[in-house]
Predicted model as a PDB file, atoms N, CA, C, CB and O in Angstrom, pLDDT in the B-factor column:
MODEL        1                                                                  
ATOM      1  N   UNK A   1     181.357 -38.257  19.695  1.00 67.00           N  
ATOM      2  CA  UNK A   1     181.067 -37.073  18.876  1.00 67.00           C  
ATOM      3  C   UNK A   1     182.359 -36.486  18.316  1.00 67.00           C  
ATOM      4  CB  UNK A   1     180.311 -36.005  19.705  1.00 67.00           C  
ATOM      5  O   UNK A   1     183.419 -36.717  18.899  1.00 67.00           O  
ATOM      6  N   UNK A   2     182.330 -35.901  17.450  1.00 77.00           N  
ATOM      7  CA  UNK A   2     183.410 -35.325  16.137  1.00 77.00           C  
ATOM      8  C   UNK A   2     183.880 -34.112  17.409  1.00 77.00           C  
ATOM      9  CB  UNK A   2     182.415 -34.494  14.098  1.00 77.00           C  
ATOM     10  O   UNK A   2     183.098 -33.586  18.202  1.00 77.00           O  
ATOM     11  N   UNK A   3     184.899 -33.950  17.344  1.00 81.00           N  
ATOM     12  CA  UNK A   3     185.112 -32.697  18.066  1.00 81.00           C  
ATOM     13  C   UNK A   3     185.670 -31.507  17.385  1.00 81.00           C  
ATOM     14  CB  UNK A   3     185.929 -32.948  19.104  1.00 81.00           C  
ATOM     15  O   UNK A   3     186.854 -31.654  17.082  1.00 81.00           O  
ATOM     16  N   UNK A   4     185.241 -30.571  17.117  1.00 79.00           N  
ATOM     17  CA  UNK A   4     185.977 -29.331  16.058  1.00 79.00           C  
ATOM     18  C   UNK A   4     186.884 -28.689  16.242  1.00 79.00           C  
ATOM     19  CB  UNK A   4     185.375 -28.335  15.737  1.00 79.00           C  
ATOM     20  O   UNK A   4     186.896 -28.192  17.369  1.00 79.00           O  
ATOM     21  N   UNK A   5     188.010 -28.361  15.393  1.00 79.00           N  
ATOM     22  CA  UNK A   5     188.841 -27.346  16.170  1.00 79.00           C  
ATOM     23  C   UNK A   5     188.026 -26.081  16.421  1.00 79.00           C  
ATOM     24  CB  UNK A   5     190.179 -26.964  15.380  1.00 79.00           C  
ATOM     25  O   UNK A   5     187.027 -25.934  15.718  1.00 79.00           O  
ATOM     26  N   UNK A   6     188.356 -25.021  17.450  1.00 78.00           N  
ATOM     27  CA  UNK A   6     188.095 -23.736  17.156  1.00 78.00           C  
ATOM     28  C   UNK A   6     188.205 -22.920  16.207  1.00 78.00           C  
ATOM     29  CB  UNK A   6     188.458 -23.284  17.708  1.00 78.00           C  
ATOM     30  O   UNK A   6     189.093 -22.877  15.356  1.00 78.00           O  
ATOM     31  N   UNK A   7     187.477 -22.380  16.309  1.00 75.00           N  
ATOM     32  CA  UNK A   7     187.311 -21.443  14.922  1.00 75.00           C  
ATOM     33  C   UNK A   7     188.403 -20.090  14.984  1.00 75.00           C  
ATOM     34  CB  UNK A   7     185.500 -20.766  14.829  1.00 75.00           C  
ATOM     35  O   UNK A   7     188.484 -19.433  16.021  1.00 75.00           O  
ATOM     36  N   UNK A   8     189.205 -19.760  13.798  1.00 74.00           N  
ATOM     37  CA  UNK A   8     190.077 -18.942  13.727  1.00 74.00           C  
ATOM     38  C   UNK A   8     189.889 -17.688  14.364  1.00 74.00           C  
ATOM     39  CB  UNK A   8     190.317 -18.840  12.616  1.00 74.00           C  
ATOM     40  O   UNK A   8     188.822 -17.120  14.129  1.00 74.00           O  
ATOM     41  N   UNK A   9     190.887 -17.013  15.293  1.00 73.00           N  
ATOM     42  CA  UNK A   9     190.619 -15.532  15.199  1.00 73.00           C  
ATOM     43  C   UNK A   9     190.315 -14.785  15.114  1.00 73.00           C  
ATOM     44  CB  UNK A   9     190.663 -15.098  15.047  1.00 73.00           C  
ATOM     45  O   UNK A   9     191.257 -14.177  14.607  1.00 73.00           O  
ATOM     46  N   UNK A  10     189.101 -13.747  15.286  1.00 70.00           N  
ATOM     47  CA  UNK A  10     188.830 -13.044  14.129  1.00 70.00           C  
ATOM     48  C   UNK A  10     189.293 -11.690  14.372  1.00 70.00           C  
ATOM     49  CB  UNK A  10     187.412 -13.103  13.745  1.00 70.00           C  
ATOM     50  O   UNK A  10     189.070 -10.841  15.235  1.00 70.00           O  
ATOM     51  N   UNK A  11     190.617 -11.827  12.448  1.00 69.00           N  
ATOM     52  CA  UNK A  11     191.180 -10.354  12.732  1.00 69.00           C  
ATOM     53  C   UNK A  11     191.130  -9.455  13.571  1.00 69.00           C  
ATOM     54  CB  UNK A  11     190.957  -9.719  12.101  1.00 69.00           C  
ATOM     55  O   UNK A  11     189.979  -9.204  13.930  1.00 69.00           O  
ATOM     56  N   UNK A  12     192.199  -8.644  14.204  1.00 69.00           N  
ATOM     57  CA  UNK A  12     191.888  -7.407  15.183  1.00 69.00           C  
ATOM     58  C   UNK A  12     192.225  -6.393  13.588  1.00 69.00           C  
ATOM     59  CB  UNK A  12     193.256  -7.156  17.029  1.00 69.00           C  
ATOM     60  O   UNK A  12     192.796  -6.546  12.509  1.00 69.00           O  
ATOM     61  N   UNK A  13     191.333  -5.187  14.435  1.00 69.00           N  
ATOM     62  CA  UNK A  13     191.578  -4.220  13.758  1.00 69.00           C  
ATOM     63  C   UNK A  13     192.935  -3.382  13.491  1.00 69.00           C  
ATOM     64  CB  UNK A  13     190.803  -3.626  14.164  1.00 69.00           C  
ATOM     65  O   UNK A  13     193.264  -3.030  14.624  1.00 69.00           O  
ATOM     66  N   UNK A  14     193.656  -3.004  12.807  1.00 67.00           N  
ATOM     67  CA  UNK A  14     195.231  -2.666  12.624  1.00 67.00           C  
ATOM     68  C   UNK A  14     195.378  -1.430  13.602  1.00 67.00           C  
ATOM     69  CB  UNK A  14     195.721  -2.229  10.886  1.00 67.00           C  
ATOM     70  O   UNK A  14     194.703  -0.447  13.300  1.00 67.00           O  
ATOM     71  N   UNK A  15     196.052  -1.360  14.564  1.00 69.00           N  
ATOM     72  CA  UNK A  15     195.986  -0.217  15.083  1.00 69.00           C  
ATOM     73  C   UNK A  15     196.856   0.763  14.220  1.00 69.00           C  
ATOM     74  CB  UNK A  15     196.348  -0.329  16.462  1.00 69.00           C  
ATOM     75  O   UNK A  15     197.744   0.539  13.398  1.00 69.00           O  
ATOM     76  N   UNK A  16     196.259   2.012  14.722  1.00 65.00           N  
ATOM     77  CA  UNK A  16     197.046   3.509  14.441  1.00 65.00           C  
ATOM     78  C   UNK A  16     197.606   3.785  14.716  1.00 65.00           C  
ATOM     79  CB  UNK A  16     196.906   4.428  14.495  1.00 65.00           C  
ATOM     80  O   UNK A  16     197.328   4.863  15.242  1.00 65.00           O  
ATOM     81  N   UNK A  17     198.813   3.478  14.817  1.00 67.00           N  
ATOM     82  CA  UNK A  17     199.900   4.729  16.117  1.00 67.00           C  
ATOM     83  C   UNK A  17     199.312   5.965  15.329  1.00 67.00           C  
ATOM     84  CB  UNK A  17     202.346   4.716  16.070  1.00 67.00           C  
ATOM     85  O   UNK A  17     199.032   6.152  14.145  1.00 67.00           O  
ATOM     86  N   UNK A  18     199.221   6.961  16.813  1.00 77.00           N  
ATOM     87  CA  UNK A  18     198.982   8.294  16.577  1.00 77.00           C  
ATOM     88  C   UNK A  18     200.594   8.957  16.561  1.00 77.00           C  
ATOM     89  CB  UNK A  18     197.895   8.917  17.797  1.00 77.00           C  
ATOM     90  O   UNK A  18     201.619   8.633  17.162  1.00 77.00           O  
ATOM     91  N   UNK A  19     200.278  10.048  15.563  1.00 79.00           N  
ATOM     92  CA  UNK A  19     202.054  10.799  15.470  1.00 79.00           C  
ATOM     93  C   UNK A  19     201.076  12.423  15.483  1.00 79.00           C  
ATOM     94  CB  UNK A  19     203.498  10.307  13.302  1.00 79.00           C  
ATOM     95  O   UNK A  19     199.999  12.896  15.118  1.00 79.00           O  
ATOM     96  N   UNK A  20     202.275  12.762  16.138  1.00 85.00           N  
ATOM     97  CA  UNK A  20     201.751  14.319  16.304  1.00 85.00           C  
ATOM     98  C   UNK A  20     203.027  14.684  15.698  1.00 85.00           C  
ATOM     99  CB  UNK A  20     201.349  15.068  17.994  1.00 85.00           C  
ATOM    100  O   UNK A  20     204.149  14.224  15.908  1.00 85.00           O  
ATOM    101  N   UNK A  21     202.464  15.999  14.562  1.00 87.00           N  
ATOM    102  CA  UNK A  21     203.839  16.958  14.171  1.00 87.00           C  
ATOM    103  C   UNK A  21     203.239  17.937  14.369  1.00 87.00           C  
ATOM    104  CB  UNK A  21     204.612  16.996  12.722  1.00 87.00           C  
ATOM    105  O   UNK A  21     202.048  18.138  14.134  1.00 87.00           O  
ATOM    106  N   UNK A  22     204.460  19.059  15.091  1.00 90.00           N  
ATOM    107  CA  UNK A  22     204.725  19.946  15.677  1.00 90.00           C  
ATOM    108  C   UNK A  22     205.000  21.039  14.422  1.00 90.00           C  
ATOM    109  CB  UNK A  22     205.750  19.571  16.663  1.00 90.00           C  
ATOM    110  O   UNK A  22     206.053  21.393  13.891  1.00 90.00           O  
ATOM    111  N   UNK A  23     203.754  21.377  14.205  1.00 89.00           N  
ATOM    112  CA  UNK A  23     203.652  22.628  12.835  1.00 89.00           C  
ATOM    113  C   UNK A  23     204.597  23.566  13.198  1.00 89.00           C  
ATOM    114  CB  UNK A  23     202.068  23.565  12.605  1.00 89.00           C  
ATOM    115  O   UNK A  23     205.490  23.629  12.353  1.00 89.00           O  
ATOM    116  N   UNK A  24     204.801  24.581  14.452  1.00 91.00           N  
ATOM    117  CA  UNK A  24     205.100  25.495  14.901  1.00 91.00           C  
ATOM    118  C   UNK A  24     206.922  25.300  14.600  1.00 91.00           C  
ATOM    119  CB  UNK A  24     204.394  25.590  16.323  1.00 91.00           C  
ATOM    120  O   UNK A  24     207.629  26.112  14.004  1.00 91.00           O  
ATOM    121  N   UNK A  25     207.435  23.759  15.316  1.00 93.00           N  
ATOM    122  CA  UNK A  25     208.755  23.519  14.589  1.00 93.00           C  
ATOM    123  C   UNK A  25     208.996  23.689  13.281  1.00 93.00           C  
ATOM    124  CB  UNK A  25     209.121  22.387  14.719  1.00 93.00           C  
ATOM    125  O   UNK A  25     209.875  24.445  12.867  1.00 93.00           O  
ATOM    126  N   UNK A  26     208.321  23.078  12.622  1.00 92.00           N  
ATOM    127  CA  UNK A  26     208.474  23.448  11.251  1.00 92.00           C  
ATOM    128  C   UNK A  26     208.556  24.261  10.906  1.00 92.00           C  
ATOM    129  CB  UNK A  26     207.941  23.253  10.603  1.00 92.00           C  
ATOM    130  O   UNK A  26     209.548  24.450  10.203  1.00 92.00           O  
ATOM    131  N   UNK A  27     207.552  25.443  11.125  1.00 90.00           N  
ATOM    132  CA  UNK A  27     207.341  26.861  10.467  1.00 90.00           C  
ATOM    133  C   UNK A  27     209.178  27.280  10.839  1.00 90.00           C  
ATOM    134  CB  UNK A  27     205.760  28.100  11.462  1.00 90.00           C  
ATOM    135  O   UNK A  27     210.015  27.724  10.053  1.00 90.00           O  
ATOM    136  N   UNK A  28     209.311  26.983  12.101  1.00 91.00           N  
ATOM    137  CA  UNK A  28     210.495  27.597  12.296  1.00 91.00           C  
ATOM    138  C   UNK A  28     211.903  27.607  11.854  1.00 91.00           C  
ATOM    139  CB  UNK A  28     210.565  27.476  13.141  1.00 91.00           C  
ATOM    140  O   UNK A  28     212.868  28.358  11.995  1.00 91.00           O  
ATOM    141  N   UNK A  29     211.650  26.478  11.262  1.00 91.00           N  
ATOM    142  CA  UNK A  29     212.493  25.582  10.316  1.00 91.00           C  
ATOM    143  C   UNK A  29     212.927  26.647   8.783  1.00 91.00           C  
ATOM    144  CB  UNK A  29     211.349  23.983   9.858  1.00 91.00           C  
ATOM    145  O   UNK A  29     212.125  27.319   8.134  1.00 91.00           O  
ATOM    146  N   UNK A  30     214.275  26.516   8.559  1.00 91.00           N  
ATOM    147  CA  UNK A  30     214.916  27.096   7.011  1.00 91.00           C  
ATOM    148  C   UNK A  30     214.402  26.796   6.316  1.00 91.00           C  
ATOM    149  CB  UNK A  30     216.064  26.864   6.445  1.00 91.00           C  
ATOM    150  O   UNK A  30     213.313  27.369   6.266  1.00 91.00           O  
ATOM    151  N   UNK A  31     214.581  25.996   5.494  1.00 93.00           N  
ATOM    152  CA  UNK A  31     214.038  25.573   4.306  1.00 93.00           C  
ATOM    153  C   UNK A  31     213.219  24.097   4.496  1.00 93.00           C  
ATOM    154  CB  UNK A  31     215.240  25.504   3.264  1.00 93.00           C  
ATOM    155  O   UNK A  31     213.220  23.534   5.590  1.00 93.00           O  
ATOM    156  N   UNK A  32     212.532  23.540   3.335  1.00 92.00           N  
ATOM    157  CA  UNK A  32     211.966  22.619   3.008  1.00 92.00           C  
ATOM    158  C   UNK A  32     212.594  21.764   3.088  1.00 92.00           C  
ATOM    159  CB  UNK A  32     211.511  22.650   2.159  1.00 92.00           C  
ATOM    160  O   UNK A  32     212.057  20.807   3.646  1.00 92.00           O  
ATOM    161  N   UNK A  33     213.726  21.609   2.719  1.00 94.00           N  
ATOM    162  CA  UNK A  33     214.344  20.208   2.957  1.00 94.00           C  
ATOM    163  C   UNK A  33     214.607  19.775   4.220  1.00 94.00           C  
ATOM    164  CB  UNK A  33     215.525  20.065   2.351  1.00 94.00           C  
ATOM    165  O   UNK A  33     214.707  18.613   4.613  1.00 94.00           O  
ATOM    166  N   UNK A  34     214.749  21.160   5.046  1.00 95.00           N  
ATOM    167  CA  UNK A  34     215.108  20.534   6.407  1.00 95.00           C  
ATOM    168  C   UNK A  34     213.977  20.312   7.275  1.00 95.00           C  
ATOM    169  CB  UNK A  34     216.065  21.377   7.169  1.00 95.00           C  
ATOM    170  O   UNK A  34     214.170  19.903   8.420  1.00 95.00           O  
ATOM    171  N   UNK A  35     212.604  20.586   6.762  1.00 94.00           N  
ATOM    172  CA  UNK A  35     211.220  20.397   6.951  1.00 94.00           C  
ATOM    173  C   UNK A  35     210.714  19.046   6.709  1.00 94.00           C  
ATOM    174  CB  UNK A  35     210.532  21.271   6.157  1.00 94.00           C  
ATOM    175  O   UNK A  35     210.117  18.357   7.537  1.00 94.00           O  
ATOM    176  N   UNK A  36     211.053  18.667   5.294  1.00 93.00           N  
ATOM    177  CA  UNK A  36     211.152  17.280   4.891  1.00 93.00           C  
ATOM    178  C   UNK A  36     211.715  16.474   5.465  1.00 93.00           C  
ATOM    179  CB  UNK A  36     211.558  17.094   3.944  1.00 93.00           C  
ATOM    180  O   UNK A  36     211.229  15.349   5.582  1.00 93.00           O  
ATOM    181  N   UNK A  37     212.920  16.807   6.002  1.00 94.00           N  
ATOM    182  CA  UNK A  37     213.981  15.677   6.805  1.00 94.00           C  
ATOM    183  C   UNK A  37     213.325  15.346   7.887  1.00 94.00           C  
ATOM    184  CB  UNK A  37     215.496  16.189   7.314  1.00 94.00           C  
ATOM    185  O   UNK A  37     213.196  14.182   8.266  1.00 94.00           O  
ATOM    186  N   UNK A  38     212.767  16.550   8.582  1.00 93.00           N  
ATOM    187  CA  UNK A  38     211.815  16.114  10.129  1.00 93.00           C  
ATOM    188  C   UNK A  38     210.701  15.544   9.788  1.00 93.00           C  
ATOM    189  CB  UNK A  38     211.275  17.368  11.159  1.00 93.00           C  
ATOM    190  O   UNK A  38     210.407  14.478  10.327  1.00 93.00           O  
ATOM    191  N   UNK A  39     209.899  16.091   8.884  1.00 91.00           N  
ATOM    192  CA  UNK A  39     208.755  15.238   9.006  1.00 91.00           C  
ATOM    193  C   UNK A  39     209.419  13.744   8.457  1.00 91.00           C  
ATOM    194  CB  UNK A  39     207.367  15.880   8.046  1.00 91.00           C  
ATOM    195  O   UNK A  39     208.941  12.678   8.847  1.00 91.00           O  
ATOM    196  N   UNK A  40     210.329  13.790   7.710  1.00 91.00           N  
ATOM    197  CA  UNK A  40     210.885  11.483   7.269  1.00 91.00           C  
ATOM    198  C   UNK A  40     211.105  11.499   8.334  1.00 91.00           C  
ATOM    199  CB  UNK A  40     212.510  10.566   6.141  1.00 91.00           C  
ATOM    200  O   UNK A  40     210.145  10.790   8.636  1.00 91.00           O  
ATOM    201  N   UNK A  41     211.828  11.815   9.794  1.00 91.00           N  
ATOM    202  CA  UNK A  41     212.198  11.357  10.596  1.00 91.00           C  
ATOM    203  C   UNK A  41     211.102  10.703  11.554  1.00 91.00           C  
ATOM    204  CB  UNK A  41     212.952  12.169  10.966  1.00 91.00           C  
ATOM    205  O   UNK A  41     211.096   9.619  12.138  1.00 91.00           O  
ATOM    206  N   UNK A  42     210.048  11.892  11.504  1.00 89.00           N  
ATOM    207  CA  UNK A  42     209.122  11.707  12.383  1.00 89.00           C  
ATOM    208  C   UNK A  42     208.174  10.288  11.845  1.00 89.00           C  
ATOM    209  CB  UNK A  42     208.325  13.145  12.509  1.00 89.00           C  
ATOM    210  O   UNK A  42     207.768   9.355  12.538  1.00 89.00           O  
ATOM    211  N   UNK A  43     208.069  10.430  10.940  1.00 88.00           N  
ATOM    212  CA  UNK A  43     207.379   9.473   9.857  1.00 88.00           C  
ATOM    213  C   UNK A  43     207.994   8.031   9.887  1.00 88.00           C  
ATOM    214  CB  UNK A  43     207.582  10.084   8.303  1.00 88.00           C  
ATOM    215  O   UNK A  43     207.191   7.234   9.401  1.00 88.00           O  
ATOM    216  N   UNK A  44     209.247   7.393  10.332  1.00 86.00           N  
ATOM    217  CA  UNK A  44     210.416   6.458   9.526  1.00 86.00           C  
ATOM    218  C   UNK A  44     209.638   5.455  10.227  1.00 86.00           C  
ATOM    219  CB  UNK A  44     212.352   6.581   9.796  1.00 86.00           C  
ATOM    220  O   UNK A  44     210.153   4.356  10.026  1.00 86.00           O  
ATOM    221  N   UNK A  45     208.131   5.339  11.310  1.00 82.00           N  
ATOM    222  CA  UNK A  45     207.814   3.887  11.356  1.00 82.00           C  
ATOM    223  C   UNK A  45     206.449   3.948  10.437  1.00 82.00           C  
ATOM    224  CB  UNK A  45     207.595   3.235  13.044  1.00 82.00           C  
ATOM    225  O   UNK A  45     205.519   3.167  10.638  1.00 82.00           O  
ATOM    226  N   UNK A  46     206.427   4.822   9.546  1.00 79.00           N  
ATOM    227  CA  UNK A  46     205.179   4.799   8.775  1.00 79.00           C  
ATOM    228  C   UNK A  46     205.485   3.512   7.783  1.00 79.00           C  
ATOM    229  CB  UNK A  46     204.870   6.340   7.935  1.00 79.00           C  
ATOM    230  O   UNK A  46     206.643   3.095   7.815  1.00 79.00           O  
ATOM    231  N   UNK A  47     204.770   3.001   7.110  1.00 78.00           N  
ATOM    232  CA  UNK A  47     204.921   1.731   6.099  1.00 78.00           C  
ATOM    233  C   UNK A  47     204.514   2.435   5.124  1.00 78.00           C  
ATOM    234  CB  UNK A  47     204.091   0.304   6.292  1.00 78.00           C  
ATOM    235  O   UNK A  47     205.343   2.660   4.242  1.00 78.00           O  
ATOM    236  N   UNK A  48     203.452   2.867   5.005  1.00 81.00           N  
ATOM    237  CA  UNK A  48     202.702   3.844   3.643  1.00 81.00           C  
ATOM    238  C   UNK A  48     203.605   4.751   3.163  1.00 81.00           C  
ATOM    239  CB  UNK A  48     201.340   4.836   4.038  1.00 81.00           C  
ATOM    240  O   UNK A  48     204.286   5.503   3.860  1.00 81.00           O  
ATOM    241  N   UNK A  49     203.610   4.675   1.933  1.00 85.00           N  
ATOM    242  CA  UNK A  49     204.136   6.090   0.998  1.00 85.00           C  
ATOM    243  C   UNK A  49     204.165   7.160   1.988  1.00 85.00           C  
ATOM    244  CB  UNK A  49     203.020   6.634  -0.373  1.00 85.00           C  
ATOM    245  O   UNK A  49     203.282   7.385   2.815  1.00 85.00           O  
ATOM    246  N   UNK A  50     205.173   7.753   1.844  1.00 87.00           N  
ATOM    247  CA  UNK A  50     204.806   9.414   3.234  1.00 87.00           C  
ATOM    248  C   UNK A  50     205.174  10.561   1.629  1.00 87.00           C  
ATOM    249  CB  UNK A  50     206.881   9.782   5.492  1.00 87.00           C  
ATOM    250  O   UNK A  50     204.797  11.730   1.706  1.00 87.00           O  
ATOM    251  N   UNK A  51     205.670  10.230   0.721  1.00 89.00           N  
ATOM    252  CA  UNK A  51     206.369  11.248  -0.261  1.00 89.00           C  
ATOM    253  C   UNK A  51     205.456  12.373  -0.655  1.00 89.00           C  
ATOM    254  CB  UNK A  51     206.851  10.534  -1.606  1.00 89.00           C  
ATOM    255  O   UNK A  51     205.892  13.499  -0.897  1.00 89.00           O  
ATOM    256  N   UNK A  52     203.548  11.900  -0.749  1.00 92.00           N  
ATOM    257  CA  UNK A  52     202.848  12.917  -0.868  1.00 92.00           C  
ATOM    258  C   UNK A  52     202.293  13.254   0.591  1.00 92.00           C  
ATOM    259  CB  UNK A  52     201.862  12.680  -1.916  1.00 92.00           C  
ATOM    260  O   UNK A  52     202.526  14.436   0.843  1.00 92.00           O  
ATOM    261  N   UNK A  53     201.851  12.815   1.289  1.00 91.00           N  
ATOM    262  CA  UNK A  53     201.730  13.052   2.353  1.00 91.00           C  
ATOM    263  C   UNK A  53     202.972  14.626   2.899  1.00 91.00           C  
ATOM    264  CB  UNK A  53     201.889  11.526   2.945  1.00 91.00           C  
ATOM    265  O   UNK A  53     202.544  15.739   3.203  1.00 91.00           O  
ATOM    266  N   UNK A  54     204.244  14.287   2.877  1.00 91.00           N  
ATOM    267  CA  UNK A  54     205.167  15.340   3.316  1.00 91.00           C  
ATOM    268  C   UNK A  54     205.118  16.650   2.096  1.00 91.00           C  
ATOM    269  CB  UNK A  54     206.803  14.586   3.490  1.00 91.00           C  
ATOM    270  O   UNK A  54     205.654  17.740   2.301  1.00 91.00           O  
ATOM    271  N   UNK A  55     204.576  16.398   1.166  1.00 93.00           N  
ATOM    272  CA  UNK A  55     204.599  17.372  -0.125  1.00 93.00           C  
ATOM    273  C   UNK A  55     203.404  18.210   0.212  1.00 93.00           C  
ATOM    274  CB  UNK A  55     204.436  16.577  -1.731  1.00 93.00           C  
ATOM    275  O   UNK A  55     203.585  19.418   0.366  1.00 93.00           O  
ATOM    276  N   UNK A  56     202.493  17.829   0.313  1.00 93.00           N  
ATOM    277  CA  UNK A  56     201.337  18.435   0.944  1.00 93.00           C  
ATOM    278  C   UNK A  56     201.236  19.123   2.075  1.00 93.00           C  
ATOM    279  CB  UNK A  56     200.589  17.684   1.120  1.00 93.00           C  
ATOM    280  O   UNK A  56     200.543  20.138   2.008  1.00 93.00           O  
ATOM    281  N   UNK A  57     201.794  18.830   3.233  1.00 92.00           N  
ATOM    282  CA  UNK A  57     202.415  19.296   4.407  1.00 92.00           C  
ATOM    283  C   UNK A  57     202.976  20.147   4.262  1.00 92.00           C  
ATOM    284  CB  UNK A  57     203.085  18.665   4.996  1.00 92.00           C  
ATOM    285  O   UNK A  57     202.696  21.175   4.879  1.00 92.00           O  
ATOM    286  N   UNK A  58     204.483  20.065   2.987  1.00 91.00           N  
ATOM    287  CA  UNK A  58     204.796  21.289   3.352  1.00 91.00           C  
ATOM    288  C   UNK A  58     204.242  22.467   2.323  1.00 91.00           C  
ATOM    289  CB  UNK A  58     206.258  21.277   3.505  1.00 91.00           C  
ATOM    290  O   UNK A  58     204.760  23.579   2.223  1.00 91.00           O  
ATOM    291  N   UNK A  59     203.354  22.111   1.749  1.00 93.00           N  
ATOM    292  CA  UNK A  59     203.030  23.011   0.485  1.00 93.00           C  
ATOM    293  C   UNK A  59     201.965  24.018   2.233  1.00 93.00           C  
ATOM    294  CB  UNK A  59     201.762  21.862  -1.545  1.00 93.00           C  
ATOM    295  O   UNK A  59     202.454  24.999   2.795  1.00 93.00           O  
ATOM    296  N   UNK A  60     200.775  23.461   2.596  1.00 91.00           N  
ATOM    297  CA  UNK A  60     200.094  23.655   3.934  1.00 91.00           C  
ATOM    298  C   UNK A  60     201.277  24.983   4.545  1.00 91.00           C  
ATOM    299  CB  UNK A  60     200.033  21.881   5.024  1.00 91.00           C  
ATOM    300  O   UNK A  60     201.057  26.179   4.737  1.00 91.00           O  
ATOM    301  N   UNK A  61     202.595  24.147   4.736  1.00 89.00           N  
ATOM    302  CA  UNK A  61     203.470  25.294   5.311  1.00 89.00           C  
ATOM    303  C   UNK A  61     203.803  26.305   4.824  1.00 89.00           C  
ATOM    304  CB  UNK A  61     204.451  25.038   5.608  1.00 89.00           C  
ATOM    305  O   UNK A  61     204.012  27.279   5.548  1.00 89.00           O  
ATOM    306  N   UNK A  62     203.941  26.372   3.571  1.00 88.00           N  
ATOM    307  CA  UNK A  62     204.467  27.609   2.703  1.00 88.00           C  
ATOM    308  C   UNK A  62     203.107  28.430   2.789  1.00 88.00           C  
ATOM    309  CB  UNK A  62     205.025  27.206   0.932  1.00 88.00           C  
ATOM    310  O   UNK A  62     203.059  29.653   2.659  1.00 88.00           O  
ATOM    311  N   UNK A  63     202.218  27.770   2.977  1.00 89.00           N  
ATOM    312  CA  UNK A  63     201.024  28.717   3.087  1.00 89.00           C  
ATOM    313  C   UNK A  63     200.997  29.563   4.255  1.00 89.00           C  
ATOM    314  CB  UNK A  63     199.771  27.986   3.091  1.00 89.00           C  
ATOM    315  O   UNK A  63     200.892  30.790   4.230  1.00 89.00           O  
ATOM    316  N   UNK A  64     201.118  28.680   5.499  1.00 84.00           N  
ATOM    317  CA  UNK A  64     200.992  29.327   6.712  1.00 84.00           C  
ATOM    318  C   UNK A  64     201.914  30.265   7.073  1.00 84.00           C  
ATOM    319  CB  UNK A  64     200.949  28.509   7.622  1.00 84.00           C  
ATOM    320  O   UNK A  64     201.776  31.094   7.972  1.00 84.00           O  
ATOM    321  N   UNK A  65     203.085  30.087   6.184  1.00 78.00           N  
ATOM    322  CA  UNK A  65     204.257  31.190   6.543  1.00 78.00           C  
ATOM    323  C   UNK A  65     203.225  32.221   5.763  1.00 78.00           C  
ATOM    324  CB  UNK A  65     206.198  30.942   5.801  1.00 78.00           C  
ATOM    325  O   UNK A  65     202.389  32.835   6.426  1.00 78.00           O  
ATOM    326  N   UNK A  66     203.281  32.326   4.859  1.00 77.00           N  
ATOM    327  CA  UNK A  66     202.818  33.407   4.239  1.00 77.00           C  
ATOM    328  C   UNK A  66     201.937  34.459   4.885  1.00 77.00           C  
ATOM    329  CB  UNK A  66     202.243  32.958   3.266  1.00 77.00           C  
ATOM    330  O   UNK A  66     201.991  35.678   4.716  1.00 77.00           O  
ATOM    331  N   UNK A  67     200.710  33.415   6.041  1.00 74.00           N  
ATOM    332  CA  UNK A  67     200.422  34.257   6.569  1.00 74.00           C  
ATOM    333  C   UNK A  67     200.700  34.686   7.699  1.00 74.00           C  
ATOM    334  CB  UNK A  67     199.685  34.227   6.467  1.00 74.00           C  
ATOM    335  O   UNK A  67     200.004  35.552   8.229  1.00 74.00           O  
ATOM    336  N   UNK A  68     201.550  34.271   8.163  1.00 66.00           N  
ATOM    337  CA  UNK A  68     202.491  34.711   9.380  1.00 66.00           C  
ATOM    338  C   UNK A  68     203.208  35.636   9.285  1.00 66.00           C  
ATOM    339  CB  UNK A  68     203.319  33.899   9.800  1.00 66.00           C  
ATOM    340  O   UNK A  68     203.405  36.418  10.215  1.00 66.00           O  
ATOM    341  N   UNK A  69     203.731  35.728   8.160  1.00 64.00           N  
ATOM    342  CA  UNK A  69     204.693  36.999   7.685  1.00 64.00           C  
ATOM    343  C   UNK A  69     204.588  37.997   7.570  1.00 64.00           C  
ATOM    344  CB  UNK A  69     205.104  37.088   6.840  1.00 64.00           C  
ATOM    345  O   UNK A  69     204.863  38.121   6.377  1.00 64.00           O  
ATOM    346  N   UNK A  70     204.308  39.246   8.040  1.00 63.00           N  
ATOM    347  CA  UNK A  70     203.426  39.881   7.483  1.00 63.00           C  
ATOM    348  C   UNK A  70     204.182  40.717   6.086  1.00 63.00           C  
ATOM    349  CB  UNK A  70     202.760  40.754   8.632  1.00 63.00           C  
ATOM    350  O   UNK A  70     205.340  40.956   5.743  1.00 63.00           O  
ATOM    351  N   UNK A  71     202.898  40.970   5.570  1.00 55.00           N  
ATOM    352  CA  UNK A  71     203.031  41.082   3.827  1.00 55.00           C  
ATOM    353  C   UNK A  71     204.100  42.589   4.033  1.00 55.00           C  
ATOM    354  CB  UNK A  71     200.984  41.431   2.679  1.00 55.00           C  
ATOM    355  O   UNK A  71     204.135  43.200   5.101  1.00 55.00           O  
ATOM    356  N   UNK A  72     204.695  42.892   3.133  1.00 55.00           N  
ATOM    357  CA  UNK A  72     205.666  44.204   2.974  1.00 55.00           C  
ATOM    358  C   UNK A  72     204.466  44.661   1.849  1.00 55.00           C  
ATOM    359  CB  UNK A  72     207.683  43.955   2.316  1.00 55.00           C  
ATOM    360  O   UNK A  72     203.865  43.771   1.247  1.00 55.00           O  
ATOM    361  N   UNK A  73     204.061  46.510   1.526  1.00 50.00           N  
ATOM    362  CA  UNK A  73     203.629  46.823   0.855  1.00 50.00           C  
ATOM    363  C   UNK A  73     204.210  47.333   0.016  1.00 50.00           C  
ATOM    364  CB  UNK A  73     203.022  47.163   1.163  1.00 50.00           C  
ATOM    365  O   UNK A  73     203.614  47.790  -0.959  1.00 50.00           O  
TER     366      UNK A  73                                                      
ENDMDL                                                                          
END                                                                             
């Protein structure tokens, strides 16, 4: 009888590394760029585009300061 090879693999699913960012650092953070720098850092085994991903993030942050701050009348 013919003997077959086995049949290929079948794909695993790509795992996720999970990344946690630490909003609260950030908020605490000067400016945006140095917001940006942590989140590339935190990000540097991502493969995907992070450029909107971190733009969005910190736009999210400028928000949350805002309401953290409290307003001057």
């Amino acid at each position: 009888p013919l003997s077959l090879p086995p049949p290929p693999p079948l794909p695993q699913e790509e795992e996720i590394p999970e990344l946690e960012i630490d909003v609260d650092e950030l908020l605490d953070m000067e400016s945006d760029d140095t917001r940006a720098a942590r989140v590339k850092e935190l990000l540097v085994d991502c493969y995907k585009p992070t450029e909107a991903f971190i733009s969005g993030l910190l736009d999210k942050i400028r928000g949350m300061q805002k309401l953290s701050t409290p307003q001057k009348k």
